[in-house]
N, C-alpha and C positions, 0 to 999 in steps of 0.2 A: 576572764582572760583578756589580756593586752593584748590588741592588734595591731600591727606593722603605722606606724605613724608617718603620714605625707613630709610632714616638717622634720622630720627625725630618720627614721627609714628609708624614706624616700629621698633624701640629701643623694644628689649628683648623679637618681637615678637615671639606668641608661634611656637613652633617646627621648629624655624629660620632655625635649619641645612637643613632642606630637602626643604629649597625653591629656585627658580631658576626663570629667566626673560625670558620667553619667545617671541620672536613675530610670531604671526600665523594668519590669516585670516583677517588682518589688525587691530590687537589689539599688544599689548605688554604684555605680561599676567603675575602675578605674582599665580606662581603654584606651591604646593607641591606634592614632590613624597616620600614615604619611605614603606617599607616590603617588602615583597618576596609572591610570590603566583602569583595569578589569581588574574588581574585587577579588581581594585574597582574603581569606580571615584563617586567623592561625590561632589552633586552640592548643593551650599548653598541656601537662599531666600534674600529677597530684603532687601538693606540695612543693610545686615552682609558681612562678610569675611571669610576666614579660620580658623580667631580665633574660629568661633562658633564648629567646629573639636576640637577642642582643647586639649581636654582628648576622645575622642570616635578616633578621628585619629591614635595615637599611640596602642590602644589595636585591631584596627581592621589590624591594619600593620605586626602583628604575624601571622596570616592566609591568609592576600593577598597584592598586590603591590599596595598602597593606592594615590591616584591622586586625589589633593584637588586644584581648583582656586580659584580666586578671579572672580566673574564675573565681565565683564563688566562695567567699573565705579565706580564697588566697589571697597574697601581697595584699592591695590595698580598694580589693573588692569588697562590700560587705558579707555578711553569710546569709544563707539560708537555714531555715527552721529544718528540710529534710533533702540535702538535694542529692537526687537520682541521677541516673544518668537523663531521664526522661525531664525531671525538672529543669536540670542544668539547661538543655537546651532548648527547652520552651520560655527562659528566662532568656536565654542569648539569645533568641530568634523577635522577642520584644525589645532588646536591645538594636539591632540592626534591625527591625521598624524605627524604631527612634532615629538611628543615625540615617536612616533610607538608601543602605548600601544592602546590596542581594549580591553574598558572592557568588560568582561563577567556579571560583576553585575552592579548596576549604582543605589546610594542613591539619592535623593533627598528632599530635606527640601522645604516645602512651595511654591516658585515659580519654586525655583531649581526641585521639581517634575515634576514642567508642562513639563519642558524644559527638562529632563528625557523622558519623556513620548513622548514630540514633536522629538525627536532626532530619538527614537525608529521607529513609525509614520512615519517617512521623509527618514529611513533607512540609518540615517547618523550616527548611531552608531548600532551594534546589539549584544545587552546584553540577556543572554539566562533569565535574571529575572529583577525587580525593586525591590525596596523596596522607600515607598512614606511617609515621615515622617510629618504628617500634611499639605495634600499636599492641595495647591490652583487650580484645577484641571477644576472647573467649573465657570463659569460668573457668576456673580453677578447676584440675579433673577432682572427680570423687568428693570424698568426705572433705578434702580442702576447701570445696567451692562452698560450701556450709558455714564451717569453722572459721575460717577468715574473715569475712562481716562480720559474725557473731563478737570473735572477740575484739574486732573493731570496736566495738557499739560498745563492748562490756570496758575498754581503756577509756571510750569517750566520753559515757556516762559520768566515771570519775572527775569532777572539776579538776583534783590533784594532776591528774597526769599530762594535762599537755604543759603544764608546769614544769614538772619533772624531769619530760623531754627539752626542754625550752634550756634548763638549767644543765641537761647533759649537753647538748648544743655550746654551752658558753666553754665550753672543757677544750682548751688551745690543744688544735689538732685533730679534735674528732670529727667534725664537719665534715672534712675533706677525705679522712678515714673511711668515715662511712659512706662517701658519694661514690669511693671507690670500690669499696668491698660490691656496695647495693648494687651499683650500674657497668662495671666494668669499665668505666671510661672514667682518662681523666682530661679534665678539662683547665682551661688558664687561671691564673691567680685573680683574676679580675671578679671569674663567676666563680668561684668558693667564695669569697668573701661578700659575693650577694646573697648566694645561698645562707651563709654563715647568720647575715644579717635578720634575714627573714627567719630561719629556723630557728634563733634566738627568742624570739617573740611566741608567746603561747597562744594569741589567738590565728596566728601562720597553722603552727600544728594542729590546734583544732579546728579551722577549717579543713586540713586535707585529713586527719583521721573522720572529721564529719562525711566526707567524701567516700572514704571506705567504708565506711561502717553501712551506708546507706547504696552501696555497692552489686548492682544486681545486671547482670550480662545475659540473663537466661534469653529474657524476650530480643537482644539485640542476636544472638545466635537463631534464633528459631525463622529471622528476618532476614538473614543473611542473603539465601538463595533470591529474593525477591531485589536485590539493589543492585537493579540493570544500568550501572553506568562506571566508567572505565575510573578504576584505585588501584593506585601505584600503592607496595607494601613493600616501603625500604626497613631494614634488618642489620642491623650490628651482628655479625658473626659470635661475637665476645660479649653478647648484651647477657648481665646476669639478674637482670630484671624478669624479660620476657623471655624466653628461650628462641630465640630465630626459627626452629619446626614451625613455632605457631604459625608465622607467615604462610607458612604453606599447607598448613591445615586450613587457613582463614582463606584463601586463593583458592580451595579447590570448592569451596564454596559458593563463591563469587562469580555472575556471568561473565566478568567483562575483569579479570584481576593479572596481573603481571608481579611479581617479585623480585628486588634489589638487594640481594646478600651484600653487606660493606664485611671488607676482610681486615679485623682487626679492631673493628669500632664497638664501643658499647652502648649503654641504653642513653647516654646523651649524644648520640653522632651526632645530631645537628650543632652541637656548642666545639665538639670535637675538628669539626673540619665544615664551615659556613658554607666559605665558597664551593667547595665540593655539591653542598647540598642545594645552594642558588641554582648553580648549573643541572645537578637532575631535574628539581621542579621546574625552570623554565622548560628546558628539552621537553617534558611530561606534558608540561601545559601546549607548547606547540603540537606538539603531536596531535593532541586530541582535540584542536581547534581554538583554547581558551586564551593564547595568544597569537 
């Protein structure tokens, strides 16, 4: 598989200055750091990178010192041989040892919540809050929560297929097609053509089908009850990713949990409307002490 290339892919990606090569945990990370404050680190979802930061990175870098990866396979991270939700973040959490920033807040978008959440959980990070931005947080109900890994693993196994997908990717039109159909939201001409980018690229999709396939939420759900510290669970009304209930399935769980319906947004709100979502997180973070 081809993976997303620094010198090729990486051409006039956003907020270039603050990115830097890390190796930690047995990955090679490509990670950004910029602002001054109290650590934020912001974990993306499956199959994006740091572009999806893109404009909400620099306005949340005025109030704190903003720590943005690549996970895993993604963009211009290397992969992992299995990564779980549990590896991912015992890799990120050797990663900020390296950097020696302990955040205090910790975003998470979609999967990037789980792994927020699981980090919290496993005490490989301790952020005195979350903030879960359409977060994938629960298993799939019934015979889905089965099937869906499974045939993850059975497409990954395949060399052919993150090809296949790579090459429907290059199909003028479809990218933006599908970010629509998949997420409900659309977003600026700037981020389809990063998405475009990366999705072209067969080792992009095979790190984020490696991500699915290896896919397991049961032990983050069975934990849930026990993460006594206050997570904001903002929600696109229109996300056709997550379904917005989940929120408040995942809230009634939770000691210390609050939920933000956005009316209209879908499973990218944060690419959808930045400053919107600057301004929640700060207010969030004041709130609860963190700024």
């Amino acid at each position: 598989m081809s993976a997303p290339k620094w010198s090729i892919e990486g051409k006039d990606w956003p907020n270039a200055e603050a990115s830097r090569f890390v190796p930690a945990g047995g990955v090679r990370w490509h990670v950004q750091v910029m602002g001054q404050g109290p650590v934020l680190l912001l974990i993306h979802g499956t199959a994006a990178a740091t572009h999806s930061w893109r404009d909400l990175m620099p306005l949340l870098a005025t109030q704190f010192t903003v720590v943005a990866p690549d996970l895993p396979g993604h963009g211009f991270t290397s992969a992992m041989a299995r990564p779980t939700p549990t590896s991912v973040a015992t890799a990120l959490a050797a990663l900020l040892d390296v950097l020696q920033l302990e955040p205090a807040l910790t975003v998470g978008h979609s999967a990037g919540a789980a792994i927020a959440l699981t980090m919290a959980e496993k005490r490989l990070a301790r952020p005195q809050a979350i903030v879960s931005l359409g977060g994938a947080l629960l298993p799939f109900p019934g015979m889905a929560g089965k099937l869906f890994p499974a045939l993850a693993r059975m497409i990954f196994v395949n060399p052919l297929m993150p090809e296949l997908f790579a090459m429907r990717a290059r199909v003028p039109g479809e990218v933006p097609s599908f970010l629509h159909r998949a997420t409900g939201s659309r977003i600026d001409p700037r981020g389809l053509q990063l998405y475009e980018r990366l999705l072209r690229t067969s080792g992009h999709i095979g790190g984020a089908l490696a991500l699915m396939a290896n896919w397991d939420l049961e032990p983050l759900e069975r934990a849930l009850s026990g993460l006594d510290l206050p997570i904001l669970l903002v929600h696109g009304d229109h996300d056709k990713t997550i379904p917005a209930k989940t929120a408040h399935r995942v809230a009634a769980r939770l000691p210390q949990a609050e939920v933000k319906l956005l009316p209209g947004a879908g499973h990218l709100s944060h690419e959808e409307d930045p400053a919107g979502h600057a301004a929640l997180i700060v207010d969030f973070a004041r709130r609860v002490a963190v700024a």
